[in-house]
Each structure stands twice: as structure tokens, then as C-alpha cells.
C-alpha positions in Angstrom: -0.9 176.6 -70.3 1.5 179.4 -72.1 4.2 178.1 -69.1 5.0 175.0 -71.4 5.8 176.7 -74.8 9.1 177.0 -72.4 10.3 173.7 -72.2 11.5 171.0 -74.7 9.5 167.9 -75.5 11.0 165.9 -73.2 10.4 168.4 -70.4 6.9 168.6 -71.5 6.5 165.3 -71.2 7.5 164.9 -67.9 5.6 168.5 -66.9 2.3 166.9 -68.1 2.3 163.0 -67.2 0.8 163.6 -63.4 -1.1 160.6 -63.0 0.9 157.6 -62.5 4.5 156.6 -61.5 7.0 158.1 -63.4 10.6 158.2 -63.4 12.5 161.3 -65.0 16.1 160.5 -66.3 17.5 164.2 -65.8 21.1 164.0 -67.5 24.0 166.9 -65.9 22.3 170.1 -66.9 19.1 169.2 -68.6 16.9 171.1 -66.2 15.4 168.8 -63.5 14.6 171.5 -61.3 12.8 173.3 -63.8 11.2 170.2 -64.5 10.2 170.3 -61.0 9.2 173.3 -60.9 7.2 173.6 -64.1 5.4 170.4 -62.6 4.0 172.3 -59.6 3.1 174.8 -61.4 1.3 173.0 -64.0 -0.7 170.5 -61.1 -1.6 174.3 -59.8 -3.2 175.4 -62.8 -4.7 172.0 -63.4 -6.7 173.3 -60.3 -4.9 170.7 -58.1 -4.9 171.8 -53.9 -1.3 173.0 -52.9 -1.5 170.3 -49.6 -2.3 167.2 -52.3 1.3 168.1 -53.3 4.3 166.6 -51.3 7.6 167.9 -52.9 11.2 165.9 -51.1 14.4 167.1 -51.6 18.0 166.7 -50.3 18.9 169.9 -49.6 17.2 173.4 -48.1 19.1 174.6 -51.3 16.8 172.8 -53.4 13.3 173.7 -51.9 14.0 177.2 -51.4 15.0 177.4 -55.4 11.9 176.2 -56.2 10.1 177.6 -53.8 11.5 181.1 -55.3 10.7 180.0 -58.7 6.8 179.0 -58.0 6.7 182.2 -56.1 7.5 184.2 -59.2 4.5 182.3 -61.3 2.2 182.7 -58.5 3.1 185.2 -56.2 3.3 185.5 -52.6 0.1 183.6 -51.8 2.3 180.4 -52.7 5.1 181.3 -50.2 2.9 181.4 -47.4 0.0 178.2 -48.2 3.2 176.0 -49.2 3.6 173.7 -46.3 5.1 170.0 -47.5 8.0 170.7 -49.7 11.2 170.6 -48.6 14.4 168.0 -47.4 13.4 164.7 -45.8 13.4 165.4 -42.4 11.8 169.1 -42.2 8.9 167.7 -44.1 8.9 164.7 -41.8 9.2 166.5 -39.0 5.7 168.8 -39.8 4.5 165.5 -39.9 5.8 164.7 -36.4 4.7 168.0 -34.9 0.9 166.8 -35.6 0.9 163.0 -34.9 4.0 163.4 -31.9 1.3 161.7 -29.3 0.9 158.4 -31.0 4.6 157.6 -31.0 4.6 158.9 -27.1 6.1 162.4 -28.3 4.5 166.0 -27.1 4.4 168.4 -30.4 6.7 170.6 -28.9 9.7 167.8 -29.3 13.4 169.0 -29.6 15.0 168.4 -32.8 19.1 167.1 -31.5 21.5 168.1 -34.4 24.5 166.2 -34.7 26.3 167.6 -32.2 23.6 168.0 -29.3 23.6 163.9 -30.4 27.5 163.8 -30.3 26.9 165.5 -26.3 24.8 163.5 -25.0 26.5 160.0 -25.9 29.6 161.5 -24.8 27.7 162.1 -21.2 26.6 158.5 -21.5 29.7 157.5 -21.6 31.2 159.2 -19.2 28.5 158.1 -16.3 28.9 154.4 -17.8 32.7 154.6 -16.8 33.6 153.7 -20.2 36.9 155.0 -21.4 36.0 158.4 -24.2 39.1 157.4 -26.2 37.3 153.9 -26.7 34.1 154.9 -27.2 34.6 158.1 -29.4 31.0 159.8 -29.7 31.4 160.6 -33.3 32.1 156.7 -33.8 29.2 155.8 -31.2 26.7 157.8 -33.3 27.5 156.6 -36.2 27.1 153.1 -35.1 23.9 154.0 -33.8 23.1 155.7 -37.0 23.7 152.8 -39.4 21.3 150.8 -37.2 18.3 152.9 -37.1 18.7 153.3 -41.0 18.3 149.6 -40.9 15.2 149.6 -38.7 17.2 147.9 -36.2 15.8 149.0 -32.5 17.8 148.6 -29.0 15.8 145.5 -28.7 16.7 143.7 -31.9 20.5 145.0 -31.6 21.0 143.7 -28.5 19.9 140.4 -29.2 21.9 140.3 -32.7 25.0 138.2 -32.4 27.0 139.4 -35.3 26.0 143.1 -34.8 27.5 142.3 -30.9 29.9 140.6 -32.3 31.7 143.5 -34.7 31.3 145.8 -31.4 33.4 143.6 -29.1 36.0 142.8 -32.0 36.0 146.5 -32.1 36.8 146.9 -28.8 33.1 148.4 -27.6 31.5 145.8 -26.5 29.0 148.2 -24.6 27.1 149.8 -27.5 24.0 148.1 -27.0 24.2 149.9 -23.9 24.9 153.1 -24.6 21.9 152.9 -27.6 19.3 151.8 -25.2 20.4 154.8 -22.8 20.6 157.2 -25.5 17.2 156.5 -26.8 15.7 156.1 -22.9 17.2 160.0 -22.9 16.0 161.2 -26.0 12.5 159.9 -24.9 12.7 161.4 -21.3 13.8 164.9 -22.9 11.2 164.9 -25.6 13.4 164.6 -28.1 14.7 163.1 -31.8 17.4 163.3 -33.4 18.1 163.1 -37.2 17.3 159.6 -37.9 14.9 159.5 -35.7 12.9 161.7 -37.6 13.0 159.0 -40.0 12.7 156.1 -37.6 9.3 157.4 -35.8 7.5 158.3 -39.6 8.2 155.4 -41.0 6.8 153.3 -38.2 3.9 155.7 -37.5 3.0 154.5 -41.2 3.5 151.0 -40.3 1.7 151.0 -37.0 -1.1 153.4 -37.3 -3.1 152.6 -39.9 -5.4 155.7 -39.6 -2.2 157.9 -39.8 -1.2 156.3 -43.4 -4.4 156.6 -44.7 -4.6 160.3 -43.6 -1.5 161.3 -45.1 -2.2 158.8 -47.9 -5.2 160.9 -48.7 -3.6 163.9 -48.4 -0.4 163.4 -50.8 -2.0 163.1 -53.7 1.1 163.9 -55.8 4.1 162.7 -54.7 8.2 164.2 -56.0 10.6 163.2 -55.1 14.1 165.3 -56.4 17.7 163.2 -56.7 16.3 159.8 -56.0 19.2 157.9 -56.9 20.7 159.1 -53.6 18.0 157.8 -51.5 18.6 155.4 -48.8 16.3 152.1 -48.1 14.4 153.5 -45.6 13.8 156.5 -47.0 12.3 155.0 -50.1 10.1 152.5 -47.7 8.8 155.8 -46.4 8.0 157.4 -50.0 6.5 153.9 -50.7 3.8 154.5 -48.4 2.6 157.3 -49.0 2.2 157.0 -52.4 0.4 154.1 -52.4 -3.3 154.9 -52.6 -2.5 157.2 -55.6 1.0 156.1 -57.1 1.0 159.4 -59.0 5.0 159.2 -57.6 7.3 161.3 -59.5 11.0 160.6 -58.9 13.8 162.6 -60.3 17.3 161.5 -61.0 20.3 160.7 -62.6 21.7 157.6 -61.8 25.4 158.8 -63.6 25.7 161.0 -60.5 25.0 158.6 -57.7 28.4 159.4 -56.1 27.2 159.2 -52.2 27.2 155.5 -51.4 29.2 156.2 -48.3 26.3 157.7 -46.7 24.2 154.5 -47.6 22.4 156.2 -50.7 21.2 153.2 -52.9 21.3 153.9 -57.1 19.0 150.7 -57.0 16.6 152.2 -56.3 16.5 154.5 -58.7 17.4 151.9 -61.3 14.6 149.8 -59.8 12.0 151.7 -60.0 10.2 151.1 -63.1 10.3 147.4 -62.0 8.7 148.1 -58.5 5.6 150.3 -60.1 3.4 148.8 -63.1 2.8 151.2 -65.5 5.9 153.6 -64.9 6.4 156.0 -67.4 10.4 156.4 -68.3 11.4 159.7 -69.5 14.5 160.7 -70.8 15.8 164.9 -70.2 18.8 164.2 -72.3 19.3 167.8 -73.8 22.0 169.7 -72.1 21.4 173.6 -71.2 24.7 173.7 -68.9 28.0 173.1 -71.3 29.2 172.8 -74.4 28.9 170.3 -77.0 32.5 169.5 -76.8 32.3 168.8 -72.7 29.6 166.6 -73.4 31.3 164.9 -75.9 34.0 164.0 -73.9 31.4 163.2 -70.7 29.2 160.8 -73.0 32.4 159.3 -75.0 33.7 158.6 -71.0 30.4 157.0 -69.6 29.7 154.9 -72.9 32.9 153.5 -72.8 33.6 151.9 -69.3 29.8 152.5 -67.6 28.0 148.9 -67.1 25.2 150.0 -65.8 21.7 152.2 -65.2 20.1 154.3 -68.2 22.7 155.1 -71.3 21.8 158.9 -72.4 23.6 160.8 -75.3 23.6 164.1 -74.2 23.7 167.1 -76.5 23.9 170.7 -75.6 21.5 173.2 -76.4 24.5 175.4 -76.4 26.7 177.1 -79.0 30.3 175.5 -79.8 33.0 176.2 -77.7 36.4 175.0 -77.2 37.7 171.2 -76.8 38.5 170.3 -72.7 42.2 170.7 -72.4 44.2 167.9 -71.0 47.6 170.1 -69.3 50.7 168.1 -68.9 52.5 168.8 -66.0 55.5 167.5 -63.6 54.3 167.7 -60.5 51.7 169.0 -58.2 53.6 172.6 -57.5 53.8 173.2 -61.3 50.5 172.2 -61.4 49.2 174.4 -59.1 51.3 177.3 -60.8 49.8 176.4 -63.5 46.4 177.0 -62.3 47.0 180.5 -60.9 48.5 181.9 -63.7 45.7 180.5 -65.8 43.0 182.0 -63.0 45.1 185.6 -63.5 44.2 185.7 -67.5 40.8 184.5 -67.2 40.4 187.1 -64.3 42.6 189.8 -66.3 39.9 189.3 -69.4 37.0 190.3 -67.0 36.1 186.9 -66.0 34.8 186.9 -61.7 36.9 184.8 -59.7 33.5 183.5 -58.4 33.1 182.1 -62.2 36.1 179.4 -61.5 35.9 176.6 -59.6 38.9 173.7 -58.8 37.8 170.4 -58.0 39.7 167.5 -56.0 38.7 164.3 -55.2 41.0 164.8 -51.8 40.4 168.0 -50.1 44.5 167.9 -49.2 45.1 168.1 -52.8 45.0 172.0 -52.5 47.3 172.6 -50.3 50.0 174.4 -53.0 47.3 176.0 -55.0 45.4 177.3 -51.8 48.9 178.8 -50.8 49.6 180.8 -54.1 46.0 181.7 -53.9 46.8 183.4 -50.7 50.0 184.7 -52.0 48.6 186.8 -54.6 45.7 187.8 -52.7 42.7 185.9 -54.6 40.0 185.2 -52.4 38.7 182.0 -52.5 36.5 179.4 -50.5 37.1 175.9 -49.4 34.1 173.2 -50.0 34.4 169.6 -48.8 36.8 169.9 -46.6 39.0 172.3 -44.0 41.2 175.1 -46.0 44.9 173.2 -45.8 46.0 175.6 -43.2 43.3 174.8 -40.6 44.2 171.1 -40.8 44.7 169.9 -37.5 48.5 168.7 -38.3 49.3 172.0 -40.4 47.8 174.0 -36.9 50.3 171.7 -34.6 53.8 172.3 -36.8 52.6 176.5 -37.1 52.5 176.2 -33.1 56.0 174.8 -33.3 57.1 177.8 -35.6 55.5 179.8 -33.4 57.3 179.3 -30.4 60.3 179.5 -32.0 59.6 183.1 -33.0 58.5 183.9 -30.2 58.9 181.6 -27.3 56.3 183.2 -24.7 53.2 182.5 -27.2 51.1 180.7 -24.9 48.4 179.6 -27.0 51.2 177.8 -29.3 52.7 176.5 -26.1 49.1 175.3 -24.7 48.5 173.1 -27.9 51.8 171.8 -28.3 51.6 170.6 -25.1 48.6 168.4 -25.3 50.9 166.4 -27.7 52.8 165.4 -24.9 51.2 161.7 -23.3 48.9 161.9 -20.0 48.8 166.0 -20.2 45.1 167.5 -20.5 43.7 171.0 -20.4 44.1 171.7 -16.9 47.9 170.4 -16.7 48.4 172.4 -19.8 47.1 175.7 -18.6 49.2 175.5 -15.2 52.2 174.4 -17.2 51.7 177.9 -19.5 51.8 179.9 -16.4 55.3 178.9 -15.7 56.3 180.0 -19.4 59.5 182.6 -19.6 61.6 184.1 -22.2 64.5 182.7 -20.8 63.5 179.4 -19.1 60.2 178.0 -21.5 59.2 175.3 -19.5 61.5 174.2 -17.1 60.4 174.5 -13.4 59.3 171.4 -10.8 57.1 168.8 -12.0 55.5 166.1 -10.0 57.0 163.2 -11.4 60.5 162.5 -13.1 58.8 161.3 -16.2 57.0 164.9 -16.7 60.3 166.1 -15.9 61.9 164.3 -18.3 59.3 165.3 -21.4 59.3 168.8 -20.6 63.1 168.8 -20.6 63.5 166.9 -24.2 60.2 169.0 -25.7 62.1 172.3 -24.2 65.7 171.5 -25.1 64.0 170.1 -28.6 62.4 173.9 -29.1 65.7 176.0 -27.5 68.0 173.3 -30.5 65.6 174.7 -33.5 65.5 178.1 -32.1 69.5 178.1 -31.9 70.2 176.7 -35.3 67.2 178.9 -37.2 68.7 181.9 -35.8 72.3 181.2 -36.3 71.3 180.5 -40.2 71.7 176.3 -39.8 68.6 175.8 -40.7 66.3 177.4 -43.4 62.4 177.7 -42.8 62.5 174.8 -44.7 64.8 172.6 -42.9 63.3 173.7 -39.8 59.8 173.1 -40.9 61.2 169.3 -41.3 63.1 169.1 -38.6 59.7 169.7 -36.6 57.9 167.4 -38.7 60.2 164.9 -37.9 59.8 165.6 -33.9 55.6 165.9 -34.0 55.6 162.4 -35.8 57.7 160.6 -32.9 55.5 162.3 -30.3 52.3 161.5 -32.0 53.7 157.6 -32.3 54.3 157.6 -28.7 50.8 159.1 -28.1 49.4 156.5 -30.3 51.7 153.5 -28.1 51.0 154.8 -25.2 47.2 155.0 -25.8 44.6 152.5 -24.7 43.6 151.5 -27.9 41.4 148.1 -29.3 43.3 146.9 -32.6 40.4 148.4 -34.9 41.2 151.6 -33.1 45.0 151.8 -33.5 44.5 150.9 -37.5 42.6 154.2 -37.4 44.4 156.5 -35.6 47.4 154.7 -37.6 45.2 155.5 -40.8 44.8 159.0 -39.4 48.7 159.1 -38.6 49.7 158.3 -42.0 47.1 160.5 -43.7 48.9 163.7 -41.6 52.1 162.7 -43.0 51.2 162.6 -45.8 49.5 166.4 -45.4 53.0 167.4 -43.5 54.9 166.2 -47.0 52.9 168.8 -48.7 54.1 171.5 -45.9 57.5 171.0 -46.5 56.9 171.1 -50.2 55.2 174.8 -49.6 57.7 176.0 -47.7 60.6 175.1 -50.6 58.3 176.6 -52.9 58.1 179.8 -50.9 61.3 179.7 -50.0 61.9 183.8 -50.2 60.8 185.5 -46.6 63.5 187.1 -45.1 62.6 185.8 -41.7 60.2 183.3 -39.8 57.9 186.3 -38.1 57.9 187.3 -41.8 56.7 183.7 -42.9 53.9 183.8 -40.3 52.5 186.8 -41.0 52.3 185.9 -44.7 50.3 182.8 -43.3 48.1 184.5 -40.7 47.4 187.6 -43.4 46.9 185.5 -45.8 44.1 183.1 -44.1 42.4 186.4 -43.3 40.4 185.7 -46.6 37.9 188.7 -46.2 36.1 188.2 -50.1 35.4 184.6 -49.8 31.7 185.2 -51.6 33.0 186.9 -54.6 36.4 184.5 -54.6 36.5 181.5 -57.1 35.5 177.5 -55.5 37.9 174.9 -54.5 35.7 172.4 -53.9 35.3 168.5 -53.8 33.7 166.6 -56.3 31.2 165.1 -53.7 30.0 168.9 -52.7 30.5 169.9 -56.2 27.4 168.2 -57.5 24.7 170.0 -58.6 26.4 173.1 -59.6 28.1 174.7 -62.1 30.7 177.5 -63.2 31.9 178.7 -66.7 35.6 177.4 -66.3 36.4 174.6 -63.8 39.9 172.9 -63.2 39.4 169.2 -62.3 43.0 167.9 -60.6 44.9 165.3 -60.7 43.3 163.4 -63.1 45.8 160.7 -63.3 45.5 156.8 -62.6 46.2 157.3 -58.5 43.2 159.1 -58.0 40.7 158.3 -61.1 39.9 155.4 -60.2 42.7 155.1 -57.3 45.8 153.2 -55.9 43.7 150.4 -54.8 41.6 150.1 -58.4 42.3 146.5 -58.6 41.3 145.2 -55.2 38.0 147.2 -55.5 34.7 145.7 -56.4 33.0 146.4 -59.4 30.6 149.0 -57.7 33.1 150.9 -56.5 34.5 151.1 -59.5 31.8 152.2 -61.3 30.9 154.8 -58.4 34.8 156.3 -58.7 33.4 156.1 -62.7 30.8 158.5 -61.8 32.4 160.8 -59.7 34.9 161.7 -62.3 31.4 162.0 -64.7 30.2 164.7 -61.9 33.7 166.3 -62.5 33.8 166.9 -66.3 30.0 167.8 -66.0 30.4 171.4 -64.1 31.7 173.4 -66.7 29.7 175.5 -68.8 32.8 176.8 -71.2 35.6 175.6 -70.6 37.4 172.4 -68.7 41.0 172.1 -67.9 42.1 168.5 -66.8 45.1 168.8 -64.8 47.5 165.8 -65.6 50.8 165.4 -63.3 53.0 163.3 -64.0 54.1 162.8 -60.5 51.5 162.8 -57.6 52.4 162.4 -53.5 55.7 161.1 -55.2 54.7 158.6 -57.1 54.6 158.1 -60.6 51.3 158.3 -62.9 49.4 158.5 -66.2 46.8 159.6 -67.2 43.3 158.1 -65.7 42.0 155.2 -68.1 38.8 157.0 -67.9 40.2 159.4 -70.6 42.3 156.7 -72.9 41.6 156.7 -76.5 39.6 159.4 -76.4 42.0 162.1 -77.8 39.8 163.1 -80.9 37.6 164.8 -77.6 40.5 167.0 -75.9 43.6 169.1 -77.0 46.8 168.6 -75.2 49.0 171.0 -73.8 52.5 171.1 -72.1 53.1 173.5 -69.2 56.4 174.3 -69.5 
């Protein structure tokens, strides 16, 4: 087939080896989707039936990229027969639609997305009498979750003693309840949620027989795209289908398995040749992405500290560029300075914003940068994470300002309220009627303790107001000031709260992560220090959030949601020993060490041309160094002061 004389030999390789099991090392950049691609196609022209072909992927992303691609080879005819290739649980849930009455299920089922899931246990728990602040849906459903990944049903949970026992040391000793009711209701509505798509396939293979062998029969070929970030059950699943033919083709990297959070396995991708006889290993190890020096530095990295999986050598099928440049700086605001003015000369020499990308292992670490950004009016969109100005914490202290400016904004006064211990939405909205120019909030309350906060939160306000306006306080020291007052009232919100231990750690955890975020606040507001007045300072914000380009802007983006694509010139931050591999390096285990090893691989993989490796020497006020990921490896980077 002419369609092969495009590919390497390695590609090839993997293109043409379609009966068997057979596991495809794809390093960063080598192609696996082409691979993929190129595979269908070449099982098509082998004269192989489109619906013996079962293609898996994790993301809609994915399939419809190769969905285009095969369309292109084959035409439209493809588009419209192509029926099993796709994520996980739309290919499942095809499945489902036919064999719905055998798991008690009518085809028409509803499909509950996280939040329809998230609504319904909080109605549970509201006609249980159970207290919401105890048993937080988000936390509910991702109890429940974890357990049907594990194939553990409402039957087998309830009657597990150390499963009970984590819930009523965490304070909920009613889950089992609540699971049982949740499924009753999913069942009575006619409807599954996520997991559940994966829960009901997997056990229609195990109970019905005549169902795996149908679908057995059908999926002749078997792909399966990023299978190091496969979960247990989900590989259980794969397992059976594939196993009258094994001609199972998995696709991988294990060097990017960076999602372990969300229960992804790399075992199983590092497994695999020991789970299927007669697995053919293929190596993709030549690089179409970035430059030989990147992937010098990116191979130097991995065969230095990895201890595990498939070593590759990458090389690039690229011409020579420049070495990755490590940038000195002192802190994060020079840093961030730094960034901008080197996004204005790549920019000024014709290069799109939309070419550049800044990744952060933290989605808070942006908050100076995103600032600037908005400054100097360069679009831009936020991946991984909220934009630092609609953080939560960011929203309450702007509500504060707010106020101050203008002190019959209702909508400030409405959320700063709900800050205030035992006051809701209704209290709230009654208490905003009452709001004046001259009086804020005082009028009568019901009780002398509501009195009593109303009168502090309203003197509090009138004191800033005051001392802002008769020049005692800059937008900075005001900005402060309020800080100071928002943590005391969210301390006595978290006192005052009903909380299990478990519970107040995290809201603690949350507590301290806000401050943390409110730091960096104060630090914007010193560095932008110049408005003439407050209104002037909230317009800049409000204007500047207005971020009408976001498509054609450049990426700030996590690693985590970086992986998988690529620009020409990418800024990795912070790449110092507090965040690559972390405060808490030492007291980790070895996994997690190696995964933090491998997202900082995912990082240094995304360029195409150029990689700047941001290195402060002071980070959330501490002082760092440069990660050990990058030691004695300076024949690989140049080095560059900022200032």
C-alpha cells in the first residue's frame, strides 16, 4: 500500500503487525496517532470490515482526529459506517444502548454527567436528614466512584469493615446508605452514570456469556490509544473482548503516565507483554515534534534518575535548533516580567501568541504573569485550572474593594455576607435590601449576635473606606488589611462549623491553600502599584478579564492538561527543587517520585523550538535551587541571568 512509503520503519512495523498482541512504545512526538491512524487504514485496505475494528481512546479529541484523518484516505463513506471508535464510555455506551435489557436497563437509558450525579446525592442527602456540610456531594461521589472502579457493589460495601470503617472515622458513617439509594434511583430513573457505564459492561461480559461472545466475534481488532493511563477495570474490560482473537494493539508511553490520581495504572502498560504470549514490543523512538537539543536534555533527564518501564533514546527527525535556556531569576514577579517581555519579542518577530504556551505544575503559579498578561492586553487562556482572578478567595477580597468604592454594590455586599457564620442566601438577600449610602448595614436584627457581626463587618468596611480615602492606606495596604479581616472570618466559619476531624484538616488545607493565593494578591497589587484610584484599579481588573481573543491568545496551561500537545516556544515555571519534585520529596514514596519524574518529562517534551526553564531563586518565600532533575546536565542548556 503507497500509504506506508510515509512512515519510518518503526512505524511500519507497528502499521503492519495486525495479528497478535502488540504493544507500541510511542516516545513524546513520534507519531502514535498517525500510527493509529495509518493502522486503520491499512486493516481497511487489507479488506478487513470497519465493525471488526474497535478503536478506545481517552479523549473525543482523539477520535475525532482520527476520525478526520481516515476520512481524508477514504472519504465520507468512513464518517458515516464508523461506529466503535471513540473514548471509553461512548463506545461502551453503543454497547449498552443494544444489550440495556439484560442488565434490567430500557435502550433509551439517561446518561447522568457529573453534575446531574453531584444533584441527585445532594437530594439524597437532604431527605436522609444528613447534614450537606458533612456529606459534601462532590466528596460523596467520589467515594462512590473509587468503589465501583473497584467492582465493589452496595452489597459488598456494606458488609466491608474497613471500607465502613474509613467512612465513620471520616465522619460519614452513612455512605453505604446513600450508595444503595443512589443506585436504587439511578435504576428507577433509567439511568447510569459515568462509572456505571463501566460497571454494567464489564459485568454484562462476565455474566452473559452469549453477550461476550457476540462482541468477542465482532471486535476482531482491538486499539487501544494511551494505555498507560488505563485504570484496572478498564483493562479487565479490554481483556475480554480481545480474547478470542488477541490481535490487541495498545499504545503508549509509559514516560507520560502522569494521572495516577485518577487511578490510571502504568502497570499495566509495563505489564503487558508479560500478560499476552507472543507480544510483539515496538519501539517509535524517532522524534517529529522538537529539536535535537530538547531531546537531549529530555533523554539526558529520564536516563539519569528513571528506574523504571521501557528506556528509549529519542532522536529528532528535526533540524538543529537552539539549546533549552535555563533563566536565572529572583523571584516569581521578575519572573513573570521576564516572561512577558520575552512573549512581546517573539510576538514582535511575527510569532502568534497562540504559538506559546506557559506551563505550571500549580495552576496559582500564574497569578503575576496572568496579571501583566492582562495589562498589556495579550489574550490568553487558562488550562488546568480557574484564571487567578476567578479564584474563589481573589472573588471575596475584590467584593471587599468593591464596597469600598462604592458601598451600595449589592452583589459585593450579597457575597461578603455569606462569609458571615449562620447567614444563607435568603438572610443575605433581605439583609441587601436594607443597604444605604449612608448607613450599609445597620438596621434591626433578630438577635444581638447578628447585631453584633453586622456592626463589626460594617464598622470594619466604613474604618478601610475612611483611611483609603484620606490617603492612610495605599491599594496595597488596604488589599492587606482586608486579607487580614477575610482570614479571621473564614477561621471562625471554619470553628464554628460542624465539622468531623478529616473535614476540618481539609477545609484547613483549603484555608491555608487561599492564603497562600491571597500572598500572591498583595504581591500584584505592590507590583501594580500605579492607578490613581481604587475605581481605577477595578476597572483595570474587570477590563482586563474581559479577554475577548482567548482562541488566538498564547496557553497557560498545567502540565497534567498539557499532555499531548505541543507549541513552538513553551515556558515551563518554576523549575526549582519546591516544585520538581516538591517540598515533601523526601517523605514521598518511590512512585511518586518517579511520577513527579515524569511530569516534569511531559514538561520539557512540548516544545517544538524553543524551551525556556524558568529558575527563581525564591518561590512563595522560600528559598530554592534548581530541581535535581536538571543537575549535571549543563553541557544540554545555556544559562542566562534576567537582570
Amino acid at each position: 500500500m503507497d500509504l506506508l512509503n510515509d512512515l519510518n520503519e518503526a512505524q511500519r512495523a507497528a502499521v503492519e503487525y495486525i495479528d497478535g498482541p502488540s504493544l507500541v512504545i510511542a516516545g513524546a512526538g513520534s507519531g502514535k496517532t498517525r500510527v493509529l491512524t495509518y493502522k486503520i487504514a491499512y486493516l481497511l485496505s487489507q479488506s478487513k470490515d470497519l465493525y471488526s475494528l474497535l478503536v478506545l481512546t481517552f479523549t473525543n479529541k482523539a477520535a475525532r482526529e482520527m476520525v478526520e484523518r481516515i476520512r481524508k484516505m477514504f472519504g465520507e463513506t468512513f464518517y458515516i459506517r464508523q461506529k466503535y471508535m471513540g473514548t471509553f464510555h461512548s463506545v461502551f455506551a453503543r454497547i449498552l444502548r443494544v444489550e440495556s435489557d439484560k442488565i434490567g436497563f430500557t435502550s433509551d437509558f439517561t446518561i447522568y454527567d457529573e453534575a446531574d450525579s453531584r444533584s441527585l446525592l445532594k437530594s439524597i442527602v437532604k431527605e436522609m436528614g444528613l447534614s450537606e456540610k458533612t456529606y459534601k456531594p462532590a466528596v460523596v461521589h467520589a467515594r462512590i466512584s473509587m468503589a465501583k472502579n473497584q467492582l465493589i457493589g452496595v452489597d459488598s460495601y456494606e458488609s466491608d469493615s474497613d471500607i465502613l470503617s474509613q467512612n465513620k472515622r471520616a465522619g460519614m458513617p452513612e455512605i453505604a446508605k446513600i450508595y444503595r439509594e443512589y443506585v436504587q434511583r439511578c435504576k428507577l430513573a433509567n439511568a447510569m452514570d459515568f462509572d456505571d457505564l463501566l460497571v454494567y459492561t464489564y459485568r454484562l461480559f462476565v455474566e452473559r456469556n452469549d453477550v461476550l461472545k457476540k462482541y468477542g466475534k465482532i471486535f476482531k481488532y482491538i486499539m487501544v490509544d494511551e494505555y498507560q493511563d488505563t485504570n484496572n477495570l478498564q483493562e479487565r474490560i479490554i481483556f475480554k473482548m480481545a480474547q478470542k482473537y488477541e490481535n490487541l494493539a495498545v499504545v503508549g508511553d509509559d514516560y507520560q503516565s502522569i494521572y495516577a490520581f485518577r487511578g490510571s495504572n502504568v502497570s499495566n502498560f509495563i505489564n503487558f507483554p508479560k500478560k499476552h504470549k507472543n507480544c510483539k514490543v515496538i519501539k517509535l523512538e524517532k522524534n517529529y515534534r522538537s529539536t535535537t537539543e530538547i531531546l537531549n536534555l529530555a533523554n539526558s533527564v529520564m536516563n539519569r534518575y528513571a528506574n523504571f518501564g521501557y528506556p528509549k533514546n529519542m532522536t529528532s527527525n528535526n533540524k538543529q535548533g537552539t539549546m533549552p535556556e535555563v533563566i536565572s531569576l529572583q523571584n516569581q514577579a521578575e519572573e513573570a516580567t521576564c516572561i512577558l517581555n520575552r512573549i512581546i519579542k517573539l510576538h514582535n518577530k511575527n510569532v502568534p501568541y497562540k504559538d506559546i504556551a506557559v506551563l505550571e505544575k500549580y495552576s496559582r503559579d500564574s497569578a503575576i504573569l496572568e496579571t501583566l498578561l492582562m495589562n498589556n492586553n495579550i489574550p490568553y487562556k487558562k488550562v488546568g485550572g480557574p484564571k487567578f482572578f476567578e479564584r474563589e478567595a481573589v472573588q471575596d477580597i475584590l467584593a471587599y474593594l468593591r464596597v469600598i468604592a462604592n458601598p451600595i454594590d449589592t452583589l459585593a455586599w450579597f457575597r461578603i455576607l455569606q462569609l458571615i457564620y449562620g447567614i444563607g442566601d435568603t438572610y443575605a438577600r433581605n439583609i441587601v435590601e436594607h443597604v444605604t449610602e449612608k448607613d450599609f448595614l445597620l438596621h434591626e436584627y433578630p438577635t444581638k449576635k447578628f447585631h453584633q457581626d453586622m456592626e463589626k463587618l460594617h464598622n470594619t468596611i466604613l474604618n478601610f473606606r475612611i483611611k483609603y480615602y484620606r490617603n492612610q492606606l495605599s491599594i496595597p495596604d488596604l488589599v492587606l488589611k482586608i486579607n487580614e479581616y477575610y482570614i479571621e472570618q473564614r477561621k471562625e466559619l471554619l470553628e464554628n462549623a460542624k465539622l468531623n476531624e478529616e473535614q476540618k484538616i481539609n477545609e484547613q488545607d483549603k484555608l491555608d491553600d487561599d492564603k497562600n493565593i491571597l500572598k500572591q494578591l498583595y504581591e500584584l497589587c505592590t507590583v501594580f502599584n500605579n492607578h490613581k484610584s481604587l475605581n481605577a484599579f477595578l476597572d483595570n481588573l474587570t477590563l482586563g478579564m474581559d479577554n475577548k481573543d482567548e482562541e488566538e491568545g498564547l496557553v497557560i496551561s498545567t502540565v497534567h492538561s498539557a499532555k499531548g500537545l505541543e507549541w513552538e516556544y513553551v515556558f515551563v515555571l518554576d523549575c526549582v527543587t519546591g516544585v520538581y519534585p516538591g517540598f515533601n520529596a523526601m517523605s514521598m514514596a518511590e512512585e511518586e517520585r518517579q511520577e513527579n519524574l515524569r511530569v516534569f518529562y511531559v514538561a520539557i517534551t512540548r516544545a517544538k523550538k524553543q524551551m525556556y526553564l524558568c529558575v527563581p531563586e525564591i518561590y512563595h518565600e522560600r528559598k530554592v535551587y534548581l530541581t535535581p532533575y536538571l543537575k549535571h546536565l549543563n553541557n544540554h542548556m545555556s544559562f542566562s541571568y534576567n537582570y
